[in-house]
Backbone bond lengths (Angstrom), bond angles and torsions (degrees), N, CA, C in turn:
res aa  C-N    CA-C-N  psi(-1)  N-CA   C-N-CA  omega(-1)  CA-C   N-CA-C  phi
1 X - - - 1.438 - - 1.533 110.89 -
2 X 1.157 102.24 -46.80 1.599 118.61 -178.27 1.930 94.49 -42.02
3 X 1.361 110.91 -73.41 1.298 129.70 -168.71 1.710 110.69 -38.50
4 X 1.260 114.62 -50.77 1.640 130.01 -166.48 1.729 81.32 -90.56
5 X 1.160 154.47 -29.30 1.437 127.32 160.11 1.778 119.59 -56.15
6 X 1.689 97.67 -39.63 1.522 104.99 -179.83 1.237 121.16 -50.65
7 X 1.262 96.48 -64.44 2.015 132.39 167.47 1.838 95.66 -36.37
8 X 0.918 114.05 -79.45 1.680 105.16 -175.03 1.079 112.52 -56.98
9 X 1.542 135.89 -29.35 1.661 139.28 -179.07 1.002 97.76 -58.62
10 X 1.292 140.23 -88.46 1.489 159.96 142.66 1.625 118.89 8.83
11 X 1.847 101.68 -50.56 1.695 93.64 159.96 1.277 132.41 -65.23
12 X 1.690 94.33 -37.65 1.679 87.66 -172.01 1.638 113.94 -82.09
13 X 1.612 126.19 -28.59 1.865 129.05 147.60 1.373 101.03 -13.51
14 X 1.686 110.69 -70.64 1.479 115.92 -170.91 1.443 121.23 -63.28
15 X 1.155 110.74 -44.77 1.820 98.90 171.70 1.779 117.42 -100.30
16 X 0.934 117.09 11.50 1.859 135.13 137.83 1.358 104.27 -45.83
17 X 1.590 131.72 -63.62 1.170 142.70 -173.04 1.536 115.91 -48.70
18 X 1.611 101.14 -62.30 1.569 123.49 178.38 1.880 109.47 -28.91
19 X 0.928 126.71 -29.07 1.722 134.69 -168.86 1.253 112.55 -81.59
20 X 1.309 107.55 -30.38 1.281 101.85 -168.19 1.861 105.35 -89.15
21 X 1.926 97.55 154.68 1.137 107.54 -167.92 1.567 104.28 -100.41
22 X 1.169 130.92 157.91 1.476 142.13 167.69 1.651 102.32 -96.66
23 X 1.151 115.72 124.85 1.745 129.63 168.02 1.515 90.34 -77.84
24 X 1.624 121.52 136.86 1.130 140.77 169.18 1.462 117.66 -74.62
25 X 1.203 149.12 112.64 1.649 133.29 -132.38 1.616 105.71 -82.97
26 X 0.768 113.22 174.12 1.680 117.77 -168.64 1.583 105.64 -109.32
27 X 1.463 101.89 108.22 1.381 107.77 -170.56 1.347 112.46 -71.19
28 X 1.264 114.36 -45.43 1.598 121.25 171.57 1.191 120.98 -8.21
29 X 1.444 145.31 153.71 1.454 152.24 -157.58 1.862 87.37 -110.87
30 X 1.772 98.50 152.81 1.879 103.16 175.07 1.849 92.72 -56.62
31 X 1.417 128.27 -62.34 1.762 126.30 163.42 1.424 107.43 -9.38
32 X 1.123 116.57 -77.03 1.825 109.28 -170.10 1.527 126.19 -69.94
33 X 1.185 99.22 2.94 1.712 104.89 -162.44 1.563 73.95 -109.01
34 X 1.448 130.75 -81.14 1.058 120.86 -174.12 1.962 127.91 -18.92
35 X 1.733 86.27 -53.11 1.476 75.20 -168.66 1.681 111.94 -96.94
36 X 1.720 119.90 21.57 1.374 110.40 158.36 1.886 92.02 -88.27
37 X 1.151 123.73 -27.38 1.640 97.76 179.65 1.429 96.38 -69.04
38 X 1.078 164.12 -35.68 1.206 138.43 -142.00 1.269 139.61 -73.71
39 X 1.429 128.16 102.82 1.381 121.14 -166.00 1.319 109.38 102.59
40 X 1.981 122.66 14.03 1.242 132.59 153.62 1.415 135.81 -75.45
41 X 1.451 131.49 117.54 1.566 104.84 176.00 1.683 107.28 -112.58
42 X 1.224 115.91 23.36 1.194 114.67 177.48 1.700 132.43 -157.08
43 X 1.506 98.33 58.71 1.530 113.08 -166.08 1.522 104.63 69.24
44 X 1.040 94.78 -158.36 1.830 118.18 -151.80 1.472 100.06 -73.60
45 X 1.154 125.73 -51.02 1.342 141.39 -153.01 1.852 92.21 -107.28
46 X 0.773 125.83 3.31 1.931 133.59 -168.15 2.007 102.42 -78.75
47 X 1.492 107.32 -166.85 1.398 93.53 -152.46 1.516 96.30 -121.61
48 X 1.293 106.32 126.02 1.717 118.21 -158.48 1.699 105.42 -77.30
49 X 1.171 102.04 139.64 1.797 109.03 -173.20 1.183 103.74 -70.30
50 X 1.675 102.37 -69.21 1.219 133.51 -144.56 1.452 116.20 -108.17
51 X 1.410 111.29 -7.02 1.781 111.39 -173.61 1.555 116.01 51.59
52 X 0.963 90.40 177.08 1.513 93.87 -164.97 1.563 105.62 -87.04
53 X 1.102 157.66 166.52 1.085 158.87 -178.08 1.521 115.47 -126.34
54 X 1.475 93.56 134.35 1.639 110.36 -168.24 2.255 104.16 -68.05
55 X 1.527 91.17 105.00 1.385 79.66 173.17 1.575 130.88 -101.90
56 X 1.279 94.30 145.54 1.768 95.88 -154.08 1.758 91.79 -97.20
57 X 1.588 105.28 -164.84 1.614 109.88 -174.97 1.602 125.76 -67.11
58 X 1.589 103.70 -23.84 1.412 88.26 173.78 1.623 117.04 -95.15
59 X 1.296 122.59 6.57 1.154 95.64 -175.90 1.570 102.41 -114.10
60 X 1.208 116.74 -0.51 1.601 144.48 156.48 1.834 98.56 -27.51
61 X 1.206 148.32 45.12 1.287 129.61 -168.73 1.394 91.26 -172.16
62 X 1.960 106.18 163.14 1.070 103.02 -154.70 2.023 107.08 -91.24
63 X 1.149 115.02 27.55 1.384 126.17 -171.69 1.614 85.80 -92.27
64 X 2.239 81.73 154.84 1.808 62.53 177.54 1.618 98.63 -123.29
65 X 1.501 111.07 67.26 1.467 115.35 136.80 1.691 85.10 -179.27
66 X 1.653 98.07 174.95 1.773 133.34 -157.09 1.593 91.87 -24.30
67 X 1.549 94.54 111.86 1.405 83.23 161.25 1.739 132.14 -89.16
68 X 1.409 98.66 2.68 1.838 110.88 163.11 1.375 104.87 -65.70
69 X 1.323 128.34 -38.93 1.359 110.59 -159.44 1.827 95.74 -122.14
70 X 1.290 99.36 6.66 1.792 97.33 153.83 1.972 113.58 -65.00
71 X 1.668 96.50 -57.23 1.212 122.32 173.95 1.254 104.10 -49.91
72 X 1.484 118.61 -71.15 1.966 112.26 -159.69 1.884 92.44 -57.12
73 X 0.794 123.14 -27.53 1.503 120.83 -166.50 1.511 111.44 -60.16
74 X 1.546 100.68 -61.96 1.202 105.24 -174.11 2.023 116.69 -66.35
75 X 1.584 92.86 -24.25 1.741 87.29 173.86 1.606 123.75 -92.40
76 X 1.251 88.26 -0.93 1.929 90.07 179.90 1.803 86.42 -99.34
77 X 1.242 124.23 -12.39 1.764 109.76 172.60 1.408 99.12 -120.99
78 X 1.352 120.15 57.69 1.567 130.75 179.83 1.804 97.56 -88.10
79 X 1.350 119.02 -58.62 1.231 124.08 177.11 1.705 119.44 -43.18
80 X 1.270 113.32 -25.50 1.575 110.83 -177.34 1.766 110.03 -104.59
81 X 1.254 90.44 144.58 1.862 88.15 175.18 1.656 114.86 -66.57
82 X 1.721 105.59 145.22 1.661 83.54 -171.35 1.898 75.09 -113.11
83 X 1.839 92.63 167.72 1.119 116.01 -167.27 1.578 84.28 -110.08
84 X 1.080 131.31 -61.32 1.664 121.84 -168.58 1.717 100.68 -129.66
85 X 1.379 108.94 159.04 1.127 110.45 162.20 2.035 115.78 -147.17
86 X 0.728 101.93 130.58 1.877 98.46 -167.65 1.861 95.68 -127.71
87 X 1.320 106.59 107.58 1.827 125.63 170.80 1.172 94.85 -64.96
88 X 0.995 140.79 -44.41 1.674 153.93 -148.51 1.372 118.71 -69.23
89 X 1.359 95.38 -57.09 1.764 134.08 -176.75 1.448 101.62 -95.49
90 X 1.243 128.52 -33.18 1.485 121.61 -162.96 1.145 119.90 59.73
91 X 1.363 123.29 53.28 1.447 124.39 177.19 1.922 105.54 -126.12
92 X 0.958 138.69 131.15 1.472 146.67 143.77 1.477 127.38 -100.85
93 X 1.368 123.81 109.83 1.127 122.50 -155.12 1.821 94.04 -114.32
94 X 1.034 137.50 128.72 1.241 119.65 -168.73 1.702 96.74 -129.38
95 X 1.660 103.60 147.04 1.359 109.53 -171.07 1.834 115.40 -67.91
96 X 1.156 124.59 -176.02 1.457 133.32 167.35 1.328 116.47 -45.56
97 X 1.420 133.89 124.31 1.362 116.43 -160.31 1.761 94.17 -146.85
98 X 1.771 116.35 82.79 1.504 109.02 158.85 1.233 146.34 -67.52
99 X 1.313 144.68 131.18 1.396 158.37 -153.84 1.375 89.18 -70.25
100 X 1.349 125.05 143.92 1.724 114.70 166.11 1.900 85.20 -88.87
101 X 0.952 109.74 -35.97 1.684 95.47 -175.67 1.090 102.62 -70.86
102 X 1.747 149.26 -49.48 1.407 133.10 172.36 1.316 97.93 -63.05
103 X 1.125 148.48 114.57 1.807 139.83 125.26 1.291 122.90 -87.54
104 X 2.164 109.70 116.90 0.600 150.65 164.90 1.757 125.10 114.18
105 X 1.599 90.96 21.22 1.732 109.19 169.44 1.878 105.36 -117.79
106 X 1.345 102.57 128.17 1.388 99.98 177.28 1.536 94.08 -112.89
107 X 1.823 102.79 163.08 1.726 93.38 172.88 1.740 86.06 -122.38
108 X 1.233 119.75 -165.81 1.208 154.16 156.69 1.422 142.13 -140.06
109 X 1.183 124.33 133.80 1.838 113.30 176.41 1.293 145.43 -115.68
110 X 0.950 141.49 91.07 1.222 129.68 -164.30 1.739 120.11 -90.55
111 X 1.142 117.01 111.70 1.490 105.01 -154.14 2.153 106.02 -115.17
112 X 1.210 123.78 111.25 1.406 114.12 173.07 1.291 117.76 -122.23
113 X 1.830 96.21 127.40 1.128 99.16 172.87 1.421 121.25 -86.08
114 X 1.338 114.07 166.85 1.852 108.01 -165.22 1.216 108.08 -136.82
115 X 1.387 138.37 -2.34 1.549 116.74 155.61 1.761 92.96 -151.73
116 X 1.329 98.47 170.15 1.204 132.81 157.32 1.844 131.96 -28.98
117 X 1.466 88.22 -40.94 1.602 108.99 -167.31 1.980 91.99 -105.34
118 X 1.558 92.55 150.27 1.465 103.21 175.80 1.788 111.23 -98.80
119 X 1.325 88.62 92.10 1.351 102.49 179.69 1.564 135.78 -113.22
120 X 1.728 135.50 -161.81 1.529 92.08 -179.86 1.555 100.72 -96.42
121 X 0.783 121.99 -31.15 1.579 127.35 172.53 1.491 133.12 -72.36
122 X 1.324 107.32 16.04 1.770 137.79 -179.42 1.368 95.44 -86.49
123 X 1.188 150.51 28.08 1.644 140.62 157.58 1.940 103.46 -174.42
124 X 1.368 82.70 118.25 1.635 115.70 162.80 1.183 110.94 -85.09
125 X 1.579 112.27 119.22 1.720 103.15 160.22 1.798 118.75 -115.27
126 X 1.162 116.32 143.20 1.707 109.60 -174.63 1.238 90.77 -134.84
127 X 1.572 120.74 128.07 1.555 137.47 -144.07 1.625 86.51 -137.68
128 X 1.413 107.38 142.45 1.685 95.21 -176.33 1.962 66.80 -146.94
129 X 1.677 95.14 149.07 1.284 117.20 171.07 1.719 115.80 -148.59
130 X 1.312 114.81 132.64 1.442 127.76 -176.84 1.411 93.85 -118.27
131 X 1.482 102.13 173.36 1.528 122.45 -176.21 2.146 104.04 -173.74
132 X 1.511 79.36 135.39 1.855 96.99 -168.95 1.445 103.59 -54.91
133 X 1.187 139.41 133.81 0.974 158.37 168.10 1.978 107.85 -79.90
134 X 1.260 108.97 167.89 1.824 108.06 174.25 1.404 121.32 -53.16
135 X 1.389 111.47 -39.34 1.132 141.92 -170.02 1.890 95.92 -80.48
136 X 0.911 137.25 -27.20 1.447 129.70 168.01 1.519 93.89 96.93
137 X 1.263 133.93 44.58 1.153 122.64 175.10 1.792 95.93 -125.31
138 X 1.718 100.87 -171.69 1.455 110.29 -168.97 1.653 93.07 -97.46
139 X 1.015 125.03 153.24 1.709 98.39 151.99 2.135 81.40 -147.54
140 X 1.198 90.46 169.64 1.749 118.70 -175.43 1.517 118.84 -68.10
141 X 1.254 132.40 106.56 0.977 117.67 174.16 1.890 105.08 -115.80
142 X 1.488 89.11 171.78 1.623 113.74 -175.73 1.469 98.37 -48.71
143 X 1.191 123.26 164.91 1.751 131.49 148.90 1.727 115.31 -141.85
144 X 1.200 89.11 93.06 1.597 105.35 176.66 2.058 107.45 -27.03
145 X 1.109 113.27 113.27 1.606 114.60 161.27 1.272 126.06 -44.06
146 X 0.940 100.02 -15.88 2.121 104.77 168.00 1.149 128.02 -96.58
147 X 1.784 108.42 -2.63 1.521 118.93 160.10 1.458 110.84 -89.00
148 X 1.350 114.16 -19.35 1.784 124.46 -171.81 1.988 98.21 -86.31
149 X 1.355 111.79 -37.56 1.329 121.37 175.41 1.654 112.07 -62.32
150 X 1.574 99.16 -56.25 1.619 101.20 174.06 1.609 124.04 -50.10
151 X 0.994 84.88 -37.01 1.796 83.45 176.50 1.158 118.16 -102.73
152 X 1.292 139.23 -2.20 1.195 140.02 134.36 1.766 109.49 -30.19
153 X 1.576 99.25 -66.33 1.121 121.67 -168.30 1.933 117.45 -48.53
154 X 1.085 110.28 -38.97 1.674 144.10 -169.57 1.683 88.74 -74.24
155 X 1.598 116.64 -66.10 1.704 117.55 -178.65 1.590 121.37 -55.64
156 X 1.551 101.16 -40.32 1.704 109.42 172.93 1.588 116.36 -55.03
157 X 1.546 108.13 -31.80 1.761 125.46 -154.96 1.389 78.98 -96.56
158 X 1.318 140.00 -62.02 1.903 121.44 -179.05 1.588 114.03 -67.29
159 X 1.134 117.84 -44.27 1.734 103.57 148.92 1.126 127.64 -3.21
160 X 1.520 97.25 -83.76 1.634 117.74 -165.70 1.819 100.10 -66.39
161 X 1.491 119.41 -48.08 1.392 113.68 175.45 1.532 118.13 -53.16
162 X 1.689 120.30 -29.61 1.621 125.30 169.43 1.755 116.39 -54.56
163 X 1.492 73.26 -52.69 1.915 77.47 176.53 1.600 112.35 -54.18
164 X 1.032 103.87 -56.44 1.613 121.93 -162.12 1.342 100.88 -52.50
165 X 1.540 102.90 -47.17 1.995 98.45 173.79 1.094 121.58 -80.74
166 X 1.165 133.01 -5.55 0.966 142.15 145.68 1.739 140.86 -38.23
167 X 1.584 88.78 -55.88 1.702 95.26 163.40 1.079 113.15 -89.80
168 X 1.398 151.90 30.41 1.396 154.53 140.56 0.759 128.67 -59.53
């Protein structure tokens, strides 16, 4: 008796199973999935904000923002060691970097890019600078906004020269 309870337990586990369906996997790239949600507030079929946006050559790549001013970024901060870099996120964070001609001022950079499109307001820079004190230590100093602007300014101007060689 025991056995013919097992035997039926066991059949019906096994054809319990039989119903269920397998989803066929979604070939699509994290890129394409992202940008059919984009600008949805109500599932798949829901009501689009923003439409889809016409993408032109630089943002055509698999970074996920401008890759002109991914590029000008990283070569106008070629001279400093970078500590992280994220294509994805658009962030370059670059390590402590002293002048042998300044000794005893270090700077730092923190650089984010913010969209897709090469625009003028597509890169933030936040510049942090210390300098040795008597005592041989670091301590914090100010960084004037017109040094954070200037080099803003310097990444936008190799930008625009990437593009430009680009369509040649």
């Amino acid at each position: 008796m025991k056995k013919l309870l097992l035997s039926i337990a066991c059949f019906l586990a096994i054809s319990a199973c039989s119903g269920l369906e397998t989803k066929a996997p979604d070939t699509r790239s994290a890129q394409e999935i992202r940008e059919d949600n984009r600008g949805k507030t109500t599932g798949d079929e829901g009501i689009i904000l923003t439409g889809k946006r016409k993408e032109d050559a630089s943002s055509a790549s698999p970074l996920g923002v401008n890759s002109f001013l991914w590029r000008a970024t990283l070569d106008t901060l070629s001279f400093m060691p970078l500590a992280s870099a994220d294509p994805f996120g658009g962030v370059i964070i670059t390590d402590w970097y002293e002048d042998p001609n300044a000794v005893g001022t270090r700077f730092k950079v923190n650089a984010l890019i913010l969209d897709k499109t090469l625009r003028a307001d597509g890169v933030k820079i936040t510049m942090f600078r210390q300098a040795k004190d008597k005592k041989g230590n670091w301590v914090d100093q100010k960084v004037a906004n017109k040094l954070n602007r200037t080099l803003e300014d310097t990444i936008l101007t190799r930008a625009r020269e990437l593009k430009i060689k680009q369509g040649k």
